[in-house]
C-alpha positions in Angstrom: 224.5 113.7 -179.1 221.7 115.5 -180.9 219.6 112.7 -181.4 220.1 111.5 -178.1 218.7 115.1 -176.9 216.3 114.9 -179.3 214.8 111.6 -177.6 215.4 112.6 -174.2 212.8 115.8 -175.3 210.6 114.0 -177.1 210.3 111.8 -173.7 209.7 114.6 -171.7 207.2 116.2 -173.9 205.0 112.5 -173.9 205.3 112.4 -170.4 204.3 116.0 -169.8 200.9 115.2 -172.2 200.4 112.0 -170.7 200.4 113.7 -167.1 198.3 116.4 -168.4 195.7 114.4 -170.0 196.1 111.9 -166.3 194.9 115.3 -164.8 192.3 116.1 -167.0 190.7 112.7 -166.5 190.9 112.9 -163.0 189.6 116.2 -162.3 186.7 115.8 -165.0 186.0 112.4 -163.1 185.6 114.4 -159.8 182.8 116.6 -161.4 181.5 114.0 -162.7 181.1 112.3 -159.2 180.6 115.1 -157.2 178.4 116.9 -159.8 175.3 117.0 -157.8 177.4 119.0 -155.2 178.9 121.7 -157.9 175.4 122.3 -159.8 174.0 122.8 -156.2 176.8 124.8 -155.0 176.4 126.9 -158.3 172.6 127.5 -157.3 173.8 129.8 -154.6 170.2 129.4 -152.8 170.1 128.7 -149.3 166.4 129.0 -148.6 164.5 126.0 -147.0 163.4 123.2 -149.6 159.2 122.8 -149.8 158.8 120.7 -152.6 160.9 117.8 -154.7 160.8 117.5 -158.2 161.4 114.5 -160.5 162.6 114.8 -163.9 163.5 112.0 -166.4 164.3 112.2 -169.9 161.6 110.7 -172.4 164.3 107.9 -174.0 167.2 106.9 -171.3 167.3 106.9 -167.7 168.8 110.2 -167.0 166.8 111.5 -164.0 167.0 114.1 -162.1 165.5 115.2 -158.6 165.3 118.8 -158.0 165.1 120.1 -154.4 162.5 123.4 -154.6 162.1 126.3 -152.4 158.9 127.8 -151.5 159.2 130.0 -154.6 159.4 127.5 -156.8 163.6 127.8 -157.2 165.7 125.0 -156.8 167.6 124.6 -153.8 169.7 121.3 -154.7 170.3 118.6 -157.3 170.6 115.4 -157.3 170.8 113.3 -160.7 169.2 109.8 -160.1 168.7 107.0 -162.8 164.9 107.1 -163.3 163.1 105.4 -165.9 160.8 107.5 -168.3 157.4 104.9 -167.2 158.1 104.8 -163.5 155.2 104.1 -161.3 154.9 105.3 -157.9 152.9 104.8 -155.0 152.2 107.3 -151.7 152.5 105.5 -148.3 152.2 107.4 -145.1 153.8 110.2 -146.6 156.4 108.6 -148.4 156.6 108.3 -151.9 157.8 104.9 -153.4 159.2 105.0 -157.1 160.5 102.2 -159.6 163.5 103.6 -159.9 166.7 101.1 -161.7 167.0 97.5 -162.5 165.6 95.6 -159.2 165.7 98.9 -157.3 162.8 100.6 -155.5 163.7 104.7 -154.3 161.9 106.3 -151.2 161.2 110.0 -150.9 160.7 110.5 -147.2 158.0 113.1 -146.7 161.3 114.8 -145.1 162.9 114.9 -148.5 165.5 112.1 -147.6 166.3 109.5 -150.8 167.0 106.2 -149.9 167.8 103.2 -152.6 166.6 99.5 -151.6 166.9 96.2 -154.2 163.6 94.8 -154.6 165.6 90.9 -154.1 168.8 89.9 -153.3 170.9 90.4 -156.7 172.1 86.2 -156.4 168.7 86.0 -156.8 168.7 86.8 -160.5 170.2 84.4 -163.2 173.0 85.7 -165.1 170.5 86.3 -168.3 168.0 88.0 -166.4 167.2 91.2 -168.0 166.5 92.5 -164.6 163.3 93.4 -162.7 161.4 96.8 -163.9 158.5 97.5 -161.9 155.3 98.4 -163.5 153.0 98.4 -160.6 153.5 98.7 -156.6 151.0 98.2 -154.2 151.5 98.5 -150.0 150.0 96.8 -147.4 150.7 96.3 -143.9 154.6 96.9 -144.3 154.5 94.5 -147.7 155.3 96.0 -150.9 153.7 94.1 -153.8 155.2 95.2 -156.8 154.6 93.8 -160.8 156.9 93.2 -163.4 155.0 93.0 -167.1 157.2 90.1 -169.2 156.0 88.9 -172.9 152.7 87.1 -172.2 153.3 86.7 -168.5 153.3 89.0 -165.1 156.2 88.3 -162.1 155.0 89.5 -158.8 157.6 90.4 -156.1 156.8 91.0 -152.6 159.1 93.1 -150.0 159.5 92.9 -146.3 159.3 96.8 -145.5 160.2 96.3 -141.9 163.6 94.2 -143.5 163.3 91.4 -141.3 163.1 89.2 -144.7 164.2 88.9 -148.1 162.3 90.4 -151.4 161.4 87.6 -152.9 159.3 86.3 -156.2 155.8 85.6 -155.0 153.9 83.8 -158.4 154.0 84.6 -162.4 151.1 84.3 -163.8 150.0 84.3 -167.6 148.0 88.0 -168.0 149.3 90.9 -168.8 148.6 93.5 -165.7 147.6 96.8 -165.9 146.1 97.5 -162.2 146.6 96.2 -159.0 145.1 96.3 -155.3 144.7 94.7 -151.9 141.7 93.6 -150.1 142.0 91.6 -146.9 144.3 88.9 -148.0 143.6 89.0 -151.8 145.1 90.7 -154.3 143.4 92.0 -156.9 144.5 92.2 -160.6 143.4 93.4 -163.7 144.3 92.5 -167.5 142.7 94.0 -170.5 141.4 91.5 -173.2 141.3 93.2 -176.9 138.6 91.5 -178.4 138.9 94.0 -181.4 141.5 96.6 -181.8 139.0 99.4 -180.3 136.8 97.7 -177.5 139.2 96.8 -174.6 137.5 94.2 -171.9 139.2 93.5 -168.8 139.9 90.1 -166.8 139.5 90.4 -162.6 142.6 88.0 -161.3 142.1 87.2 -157.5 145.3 86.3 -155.6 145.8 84.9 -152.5 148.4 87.4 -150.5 150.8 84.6 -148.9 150.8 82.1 -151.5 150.1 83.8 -155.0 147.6 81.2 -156.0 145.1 82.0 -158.3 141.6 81.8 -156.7 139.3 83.2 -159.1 139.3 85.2 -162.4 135.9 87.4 -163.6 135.5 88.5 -167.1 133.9 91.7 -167.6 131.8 92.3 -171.3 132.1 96.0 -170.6 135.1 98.6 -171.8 136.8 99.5 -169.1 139.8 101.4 -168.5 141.3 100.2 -165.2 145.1 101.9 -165.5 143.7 105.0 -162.5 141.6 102.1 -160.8 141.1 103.4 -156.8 140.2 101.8 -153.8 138.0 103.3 -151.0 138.4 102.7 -147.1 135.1 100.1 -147.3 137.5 98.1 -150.4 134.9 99.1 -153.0 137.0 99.5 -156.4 136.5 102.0 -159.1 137.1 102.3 -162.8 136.3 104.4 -165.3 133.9 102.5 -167.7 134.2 103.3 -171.8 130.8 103.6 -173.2 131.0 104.4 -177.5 130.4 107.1 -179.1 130.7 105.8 -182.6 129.4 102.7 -184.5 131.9 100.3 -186.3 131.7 102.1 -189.7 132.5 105.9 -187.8 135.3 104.1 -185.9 136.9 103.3 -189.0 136.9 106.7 -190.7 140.5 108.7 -190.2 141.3 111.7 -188.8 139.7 111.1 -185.5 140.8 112.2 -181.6 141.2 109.7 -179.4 138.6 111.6 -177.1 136.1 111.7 -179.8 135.8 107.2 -179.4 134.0 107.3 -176.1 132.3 108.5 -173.3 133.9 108.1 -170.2 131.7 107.1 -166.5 133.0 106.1 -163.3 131.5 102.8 -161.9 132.2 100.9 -159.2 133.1 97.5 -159.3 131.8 94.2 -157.3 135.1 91.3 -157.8 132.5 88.9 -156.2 129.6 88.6 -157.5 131.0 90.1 -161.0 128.9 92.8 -161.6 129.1 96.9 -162.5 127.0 99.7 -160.5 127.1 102.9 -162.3 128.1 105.6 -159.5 125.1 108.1 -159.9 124.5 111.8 -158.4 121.6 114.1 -158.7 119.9 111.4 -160.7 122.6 112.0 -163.5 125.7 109.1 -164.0 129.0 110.3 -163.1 131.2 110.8 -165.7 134.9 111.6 -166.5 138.2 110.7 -165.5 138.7 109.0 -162.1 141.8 110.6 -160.6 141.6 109.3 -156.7 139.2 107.8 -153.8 140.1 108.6 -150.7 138.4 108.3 -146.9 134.6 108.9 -148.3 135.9 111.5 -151.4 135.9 110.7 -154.6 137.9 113.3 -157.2 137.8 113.4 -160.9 138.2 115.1 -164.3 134.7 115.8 -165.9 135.9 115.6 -169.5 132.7 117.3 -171.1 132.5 120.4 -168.2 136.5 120.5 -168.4 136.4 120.8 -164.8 137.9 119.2 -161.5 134.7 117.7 -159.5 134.5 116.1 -155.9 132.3 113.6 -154.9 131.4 113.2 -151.6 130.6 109.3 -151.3 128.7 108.6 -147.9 126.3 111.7 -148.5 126.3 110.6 -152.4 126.7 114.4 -153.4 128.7 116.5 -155.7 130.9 118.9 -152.9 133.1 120.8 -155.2 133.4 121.8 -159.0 135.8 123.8 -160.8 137.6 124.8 -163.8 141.8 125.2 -163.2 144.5 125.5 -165.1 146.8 123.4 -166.9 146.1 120.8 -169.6 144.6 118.7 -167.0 142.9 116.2 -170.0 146.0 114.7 -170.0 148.5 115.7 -167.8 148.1 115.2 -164.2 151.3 114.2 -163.5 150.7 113.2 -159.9 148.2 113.1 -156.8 149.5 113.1 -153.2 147.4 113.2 -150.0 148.7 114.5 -146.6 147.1 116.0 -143.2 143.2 116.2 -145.3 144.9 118.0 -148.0 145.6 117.0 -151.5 147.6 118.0 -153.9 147.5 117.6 -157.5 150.2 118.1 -160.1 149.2 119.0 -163.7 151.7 119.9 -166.2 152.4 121.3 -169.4 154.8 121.4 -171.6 157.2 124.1 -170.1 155.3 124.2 -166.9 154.0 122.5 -163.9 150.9 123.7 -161.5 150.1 122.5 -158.1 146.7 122.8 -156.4 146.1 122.0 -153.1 142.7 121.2 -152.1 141.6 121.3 -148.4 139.1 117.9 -147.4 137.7 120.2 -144.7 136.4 122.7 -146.4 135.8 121.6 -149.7 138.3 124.3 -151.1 141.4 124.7 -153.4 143.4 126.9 -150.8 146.7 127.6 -152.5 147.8 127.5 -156.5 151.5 127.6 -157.6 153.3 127.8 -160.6 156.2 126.3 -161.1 159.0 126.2 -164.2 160.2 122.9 -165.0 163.1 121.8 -167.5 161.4 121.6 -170.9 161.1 118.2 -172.7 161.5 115.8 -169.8 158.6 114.6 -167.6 158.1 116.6 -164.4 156.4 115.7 -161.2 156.2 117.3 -158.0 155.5 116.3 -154.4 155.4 118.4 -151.1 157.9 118.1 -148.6 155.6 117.4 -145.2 158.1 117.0 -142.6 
């Protein structure tokens, strides 16, 4: 009769734990799912959002997308996979970002998030180690997007309007680094390492509907072509690497990466395969080429440490000034709305924005904003 109690308690008792631990699992599963609802709920801040910012974590996918308030405190989270590298692109407003396997995510300039697959799943074979974009160009309501494979490049197209299917336009044997449109060709670049310190690149035309390769230019300069830009008239510029150091300096250790070369911007001509040095007050314009947009031209003078515009059409140096941040090498995004652009430069606990007015050749407003230390930041304006 003991035992028989005995068992009967021991039954209970393994029941009891097993409910329990049913419990635990289920409410911890809750959190887990709703967990973008408890952080924000936690956050207690009902202000209007301003600004989004996007966080990943340098090694995994473990995003994050913080909604900001005008003060720079966060409103709402929402954890997203996004991938360390992501690439994005600005499109009336809108920001587009590789975001997961064969997934593209839009910011609307309203702050909405929206998830679309870059081609129907069937389409990939069961081996396929999925499509991650490295590149993504718009034009008229097509997204052309690049996916970097050993030795080869896949380029994808998407029907923005959805009236078809994503779809795999050509693969072609070049490793990409840039990409544009002009009329109905696309335009690629692919360094060529001649030597492990002088970097050539290779000018791939596409045609747009068919992916057929038209004509390829190799250029004998260094050029760095990864913040290549594109201006309303489809002149493309690059920032062209000129040595500072002969063969034998090269070779010595202990050197920065900055002390290698000078940097100029030029302006490139796909068809009849030359370089034209951009040139202002009879002096060649050097630095880091961040943007060209309408007739504006901004970039980083490396040797003045200072944030220049270049006004084009009147071939004349509009603004120039020194700001803040580590703006060498961390411009962590450029966005352009209503004449007005803003530029994202961060360090390693922090994140500024500037906002420079077209009109009047002015930065008009600085913030400073706290970011979550160790993962990459970026930051966009809400524009609604």
């Amino acid at each position: 009769m003991k035992n028989e109690e005995k068992d009967k308690r021991y039954v209970y008792i393994r029941v009891r734990d097993l409910c329990i631990i049913g419990v635990i699992i289920i409410i911890l599963s809750l959190l887990w799912n709703f967990r973008d609802k408890v952080e924000t709920l936690l956050l207690n801040n009902h202000n209007e959002a301003k600004y989004i910012t996007i966080s990943s974590l340098p090694f995994n996918s473990n995003g994050k997308i913080n909604y900001l308030d005008k003060d720079g405190k966060t409103v709402k989270v929402v954890n997203k996979d996004l991938y360390r590298s992501y690439s994005y692109i600005e499109h009336n407003g809108d920001m587009y970002i590789s975001n997961k396997d064969n997934n593209i995510l839009k910011i609307g300039k309203d702050g909405s998030l929206k998830d679309f697959e870059i081609i129907k799943r069937e389409g990939l074979s069961k081996d396929d180690r999925g499509i991650y974009v490295n590149r993504i160009c718009i034009d008229n309501d097509k997204m052309y997007m690049t996916q970097g494979l050993v030795g080869k490049t896949v380029i994808y197209v998407k029907d923005m309007t959805g009236k078809e299917e994503g779809k795999k336009l050509t693969e072609i044997p070049y490793n990409i680094t840039n990409m544009c449109i002009i009329k109905d060709e696309i335009i690629l670049t692919a360094d060529r390492f001649e030597n492990l310190i002088d970097i050539k690149i290779d000018i791939i035309i596409l045609d747009k509907n068919t992916g057929e390769i038209k004509k390829v230019n190799k250029y004998d300069e260094n050029i760095e072509t990864y913040n290549m830009s594109k201006d309303n008239e489809n002149n493309i510029y690059v920032v062209t690497l000129k040595r500072r150091l002969s063969d034998e300096e090269i070779n010595k250790p202990n050197k920065k990466d900055e002390e290698l070369y000078d940097s100029y911007i030029s302006k490139l001509n796909i068809y009849n395969n030359t370089i034209e040095d951009i040139v202002v007050d009879g002096k060649n314009v050097r630095g880091r080429l961040i943007r060209v947009e309408d007739k504006n031209m901004y970039i980083y003078d490396d040797k003045e440490d200072k944030f220049k515009v270049i006004d084009l059409k009147e071939n004349k140096e509009v603004f120039s000034e020194k700001i803040g941040g580590y703006i060498r090498r961390y411009i962590r995004s450029i966005y352009f709305k209503d004449d007005k652009l803003y530029i994202n430069i961060g360090t390693k606990d922090k994140t500024y924005m500037y906002i420079y007015d077209v009109r009047t050749n002015k930065i008009i407003e600085k913030k400073e904003f706290k970011v979550d230390e160790g993962r990459d930041n970026i930051i966009f304006p809400i524009t609604k």
